[in-house]
C-alpha positions as CSV (number, residue, x, y, z in Angstrom):
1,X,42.4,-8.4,1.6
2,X,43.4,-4.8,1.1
3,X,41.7,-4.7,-2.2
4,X,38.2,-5.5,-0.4
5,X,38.6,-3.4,2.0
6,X,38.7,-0.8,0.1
7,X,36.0,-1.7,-2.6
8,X,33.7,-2.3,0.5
9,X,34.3,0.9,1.9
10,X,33.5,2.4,-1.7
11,X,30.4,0.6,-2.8
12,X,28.5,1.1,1.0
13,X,28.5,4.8,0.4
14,X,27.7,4.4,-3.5
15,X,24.5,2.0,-2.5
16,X,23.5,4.1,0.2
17,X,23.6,7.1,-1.8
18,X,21.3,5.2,-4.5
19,X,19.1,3.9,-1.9
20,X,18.5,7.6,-0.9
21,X,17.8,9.2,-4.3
22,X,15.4,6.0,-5.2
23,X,13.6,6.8,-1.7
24,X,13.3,10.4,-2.7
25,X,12.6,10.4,-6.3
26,X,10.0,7.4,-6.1
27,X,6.4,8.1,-7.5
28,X,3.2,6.5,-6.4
29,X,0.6,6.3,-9.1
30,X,-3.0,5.4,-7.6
31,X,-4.9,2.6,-9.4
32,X,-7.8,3.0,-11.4
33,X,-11.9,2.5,-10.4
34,X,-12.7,-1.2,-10.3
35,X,-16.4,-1.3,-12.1
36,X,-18.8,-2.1,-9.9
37,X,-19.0,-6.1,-10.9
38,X,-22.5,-7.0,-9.6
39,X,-20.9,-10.3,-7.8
40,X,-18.9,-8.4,-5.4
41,X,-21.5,-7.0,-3.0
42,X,-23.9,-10.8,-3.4
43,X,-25.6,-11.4,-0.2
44,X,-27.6,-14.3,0.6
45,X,-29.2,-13.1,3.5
46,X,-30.4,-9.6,4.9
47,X,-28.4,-8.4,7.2
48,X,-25.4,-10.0,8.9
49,X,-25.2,-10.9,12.7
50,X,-23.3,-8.0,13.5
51,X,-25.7,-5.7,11.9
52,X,-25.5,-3.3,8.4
53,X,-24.9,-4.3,5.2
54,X,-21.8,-4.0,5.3
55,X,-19.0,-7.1,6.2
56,X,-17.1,-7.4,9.3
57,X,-13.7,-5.3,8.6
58,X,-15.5,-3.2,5.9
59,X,-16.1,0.5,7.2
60,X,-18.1,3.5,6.5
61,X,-16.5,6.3,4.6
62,X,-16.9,9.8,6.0
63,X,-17.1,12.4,3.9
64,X,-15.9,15.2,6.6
65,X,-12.4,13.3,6.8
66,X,-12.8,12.9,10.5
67,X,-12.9,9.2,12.6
C-alpha cells in the first residue's frame, strides 16, 4: 500500500508538470483557403425570409474589427 502511495504522490506532480509544458508549448497552425466551390453559396430562391443573402447564423465581416 505504501508502494502506491508513494508512486501516486510521484506521478501527480510528473503529469501535472507535463500537462503544463504541453499547454504552454502548444502551437496552433490556421487552415488553409477553402476554393470557392460554386455549390456552396447555391440558392434557389432570391432572398431569404429574413432578408440578405446571406443564411441565418452567417454574419457580415467588418473590416474596422469593431461589432
Amino acid at each position: 500500500m505504501n508502494k502506491w502511495r508513494t508512486v501516486t504522490f510521484l506521478a501527480i506532480p510528473a503529469c501535472a508538470a507535463f500537462g503544463v509544458y504541453s499547454f504552454a508549448t502548444a502551437e496552433h497552425g490556421h487552415g488553409e483557403e477553402q476554393p470557392a466551390y460554386s455549390y456552396l453559396k447555391r440558392r434557389s430562391r432570391e432572398q431569404w425570409p429574413w432578408g440578405g443573402d446571406l443564411g441565418l447564423f452567417e454574419y457580415p465581416h467588418k473590416e474596422d474589427g469593431g461589432h
